[in-house]
N, C-alpha and C positions, 0 to 999 in steps of 0.2 A: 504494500500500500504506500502511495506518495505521502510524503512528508507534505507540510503547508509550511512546521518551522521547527526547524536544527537550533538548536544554539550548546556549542562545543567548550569548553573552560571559561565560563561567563566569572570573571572577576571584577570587583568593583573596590578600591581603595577610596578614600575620603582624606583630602587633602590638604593642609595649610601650613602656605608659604613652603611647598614644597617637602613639610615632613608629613606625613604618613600617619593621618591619627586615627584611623579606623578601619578595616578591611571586613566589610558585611557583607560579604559575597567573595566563598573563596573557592570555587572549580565546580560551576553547574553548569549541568549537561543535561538535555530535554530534547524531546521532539513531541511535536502534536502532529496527527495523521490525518488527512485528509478526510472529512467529514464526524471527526470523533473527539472526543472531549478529554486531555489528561488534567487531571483536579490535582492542584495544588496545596497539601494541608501541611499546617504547623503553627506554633506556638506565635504570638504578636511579638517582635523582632525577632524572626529566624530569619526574614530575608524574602517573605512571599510577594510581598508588592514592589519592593526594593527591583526583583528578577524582573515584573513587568515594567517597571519605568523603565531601565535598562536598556529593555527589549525594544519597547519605545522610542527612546532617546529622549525621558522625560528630567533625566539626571540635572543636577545644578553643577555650574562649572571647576567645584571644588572637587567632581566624582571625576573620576580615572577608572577608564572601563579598557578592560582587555579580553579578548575571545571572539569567537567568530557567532555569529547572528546571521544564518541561511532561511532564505524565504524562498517559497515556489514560482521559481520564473525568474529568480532574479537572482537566485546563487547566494553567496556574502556581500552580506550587503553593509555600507558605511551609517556614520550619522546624515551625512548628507542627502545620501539614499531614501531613510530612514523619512528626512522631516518630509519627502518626496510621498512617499507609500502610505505614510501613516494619514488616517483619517480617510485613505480609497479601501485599498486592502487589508489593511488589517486597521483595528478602531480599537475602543478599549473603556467598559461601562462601569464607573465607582461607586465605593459601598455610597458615598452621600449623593443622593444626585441632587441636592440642593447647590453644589462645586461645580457642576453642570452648565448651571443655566447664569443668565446675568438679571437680575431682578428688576432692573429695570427698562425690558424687554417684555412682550408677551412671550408666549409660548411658540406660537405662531411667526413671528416675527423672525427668532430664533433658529428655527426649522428652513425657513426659507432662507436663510444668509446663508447655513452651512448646503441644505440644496443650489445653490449660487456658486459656493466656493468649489462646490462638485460637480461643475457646469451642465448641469443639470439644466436641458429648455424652459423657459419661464413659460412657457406654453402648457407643459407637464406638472410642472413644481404643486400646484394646486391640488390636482390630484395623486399625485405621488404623495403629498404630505397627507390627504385624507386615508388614503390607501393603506400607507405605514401605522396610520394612528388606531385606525380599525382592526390592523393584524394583531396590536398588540393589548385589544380590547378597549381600545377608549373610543367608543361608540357615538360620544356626543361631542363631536369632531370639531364642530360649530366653537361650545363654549370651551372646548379645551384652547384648541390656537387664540382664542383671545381672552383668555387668561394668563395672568401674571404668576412666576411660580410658586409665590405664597399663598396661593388662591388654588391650590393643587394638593391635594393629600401626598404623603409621601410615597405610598402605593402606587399613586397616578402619576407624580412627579418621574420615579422610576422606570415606568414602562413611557413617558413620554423621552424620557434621554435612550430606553434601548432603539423606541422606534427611531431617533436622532442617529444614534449607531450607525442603525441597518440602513442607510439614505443610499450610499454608495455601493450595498448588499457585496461587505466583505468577504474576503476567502477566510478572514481568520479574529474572531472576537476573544479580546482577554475580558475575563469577568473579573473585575477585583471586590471582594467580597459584599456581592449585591444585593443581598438581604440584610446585613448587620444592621441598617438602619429601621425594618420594620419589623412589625409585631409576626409574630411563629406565622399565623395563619395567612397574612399579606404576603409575608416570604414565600412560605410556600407554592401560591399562588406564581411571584414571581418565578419561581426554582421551573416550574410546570413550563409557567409561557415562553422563558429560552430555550426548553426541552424541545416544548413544539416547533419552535421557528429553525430550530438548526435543523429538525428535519426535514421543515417545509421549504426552507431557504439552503443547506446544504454546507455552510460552514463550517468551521475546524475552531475549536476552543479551548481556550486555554483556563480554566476557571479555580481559582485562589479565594480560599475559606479556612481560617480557624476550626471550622468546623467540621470534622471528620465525618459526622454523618451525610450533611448536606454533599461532601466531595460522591462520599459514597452511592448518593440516590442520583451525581449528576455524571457521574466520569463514567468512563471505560478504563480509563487505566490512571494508576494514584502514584504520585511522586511525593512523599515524604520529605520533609525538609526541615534541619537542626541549625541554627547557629553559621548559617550560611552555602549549607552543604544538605546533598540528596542523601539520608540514609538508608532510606528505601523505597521502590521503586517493582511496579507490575502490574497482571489486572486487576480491576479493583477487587472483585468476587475472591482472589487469590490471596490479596493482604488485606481485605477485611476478614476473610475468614481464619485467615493461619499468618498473624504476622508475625515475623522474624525479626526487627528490631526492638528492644526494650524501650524504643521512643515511643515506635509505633502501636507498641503492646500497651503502653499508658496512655496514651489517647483514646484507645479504644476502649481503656478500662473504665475511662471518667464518663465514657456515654449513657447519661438515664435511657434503663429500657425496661419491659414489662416483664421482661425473663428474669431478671438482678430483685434479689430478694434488697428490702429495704436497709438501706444501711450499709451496700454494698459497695458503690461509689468507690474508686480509689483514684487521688488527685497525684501527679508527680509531685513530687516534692522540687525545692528548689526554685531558680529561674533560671531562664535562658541568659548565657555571657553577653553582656554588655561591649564586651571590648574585645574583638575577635585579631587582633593586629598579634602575630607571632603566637597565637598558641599554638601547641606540641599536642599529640596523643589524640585521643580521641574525645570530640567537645561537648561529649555527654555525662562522661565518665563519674563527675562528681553526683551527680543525680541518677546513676544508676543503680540500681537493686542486684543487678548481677555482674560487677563490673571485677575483673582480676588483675592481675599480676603486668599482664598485656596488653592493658587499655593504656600506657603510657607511651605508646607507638599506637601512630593512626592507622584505621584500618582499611582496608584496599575493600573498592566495592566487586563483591564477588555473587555470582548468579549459585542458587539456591533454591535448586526447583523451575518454579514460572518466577522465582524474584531478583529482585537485585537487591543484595542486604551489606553494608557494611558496620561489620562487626563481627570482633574475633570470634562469638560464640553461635553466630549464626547457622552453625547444622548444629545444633546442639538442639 
């Protein structure tokens, strides 16, 4: 199956006056497949949205990115490349979509400039913006485009920025964790209608969540991610059912479910390293439960069944 996006030792350092004060992104490596969705999960600062601005070229000029970034049709591609593509072929929907819009614009307004910037016939644009708004259930077309986005539930706000997305109907949409801002049952609502559109519309997604479950109901295939690095990696059905890292094994553990007798719950302990600049070993090691003699040498990712696990105790 074609790839839509490679991206081979994605490093990112953070930089001032030329010293080196931070490296949150230290050797990730991903592919999203042509019409399928790899989910993104981990802990708030491992590095998951961090990868998509990256991938973007949404970085501030203090970041120092190294690694190659392939896109379908175009090979490796630059930043220059990059501020070219983005917003045709690939686009990218955030947890606030109130960062979205400018407020003092309608809705409508807004739809039509970026239809504009996507030279898009002004002949079309009218209906191509009813068209989008209806795909993604905002049915009363009328008062949505001329409202302001305070004047918009955040439910609605949300699917008016994916339908804003889909203008250009990408080959490749990053979700940066797009429910966080609504309530369980609006979310899941959302989680449904990208469901359906990627089937109806045919794009490749890359979608990044805190939340292990939501990865699990959206992905095909789950890329685990610690401290700036993939620890595990496969189909989802594969490390949700039998994961092999002790990261991944506590993420799963912390999931409320109707199976887990009361009180079963267990939280990692710890937090995620703040300062990733020259650590040794492996970056989990003090919060781990099963961690030996070994963990003081990093561990090579090694395949493990259908997975990609790194950790020395991964057949185990």
């Amino acid at each position: 199956m074609n790839s839509v996006l490679k991206i081979t030792q994605l490093e990112v350092d953070f930089c001032l006056n030329g010293v080196i004060m931070n490296s949150p992104l230290r050797g990730m490596n991903l592919e999203v497949k042509a019409g399928k969705t790899l989910g993104i999960v981990g802990e708030t600062g491992c590095g998951k949205t961090l990868t998509a601005m990256a991938i973007m070229g949404l970085l501030p000029s203090t970041a120092v990115v190294r690694g190659d970034i392939e896109l379908a049709d175009h090979g490796r591609v630059t930043a220059v490349d990059m501020a070219r593509i983005r917003g045709e072929e690939i686009v990218m929907i955030f947890q606030n979509p109130q960062s979205a819009f400018n407020p003092i614009f309608t809705i409508g307004e807004q739809l039509k400039m970026v239809a504009k910037r996507r030279n898009i016939a002004r002949s079309e644009i009218e209906k191509l913006l009813i068209s989008r708004l209806t795909s993604v259930g905002l049915n009363d077309t009328k008062r949505v485009l001329a409202s302001y986005p305070h004047e918009l539930s955040g439910g609605m706000l949300q699917r008016a920025m994916i339908a804003m997305s889909l203008l250009s109907s990408p080959k490749l949409l990053i979700a940066d964790e797009p429910t966080t801002a609504l309530d369980a049952t609006v979310g899941d609502q959302v989680l449904r209608l990208i469901q359906e559109l990627q089937i109806s519309e045919g794009f490749a997604m890359l979608f990044i969540s805190h939340d292990v479950s939501a990865v699990g109901k959206t992905s095909d295939e789950i890329a685990v991610v610690y401290a700036g690095k993939i620890v595990e990696t496969g189909p989802t059905p594969v490390v949700m059912n039998n994961p092999k890292h002790p990261y991944t094994q506590g993420l799963l553990g912390a999931i409320p479910s109707a199976d887990k007798a009361r009180g079963t719950l267990v939280a990692i302990s710890g937090n995620v390293p703040s300062k990733l600049t020259g650590l040794v070993g492996c970056s989990f090691v003090e919060r781990c439960p099963m961690r030996i003699d070994r963990c003081v040498d990093e561990p090579p990712m090694v395949k493990v069944d259908e997975h990609s696990v790194a950790c020395w105790r991964s057949e185990q």
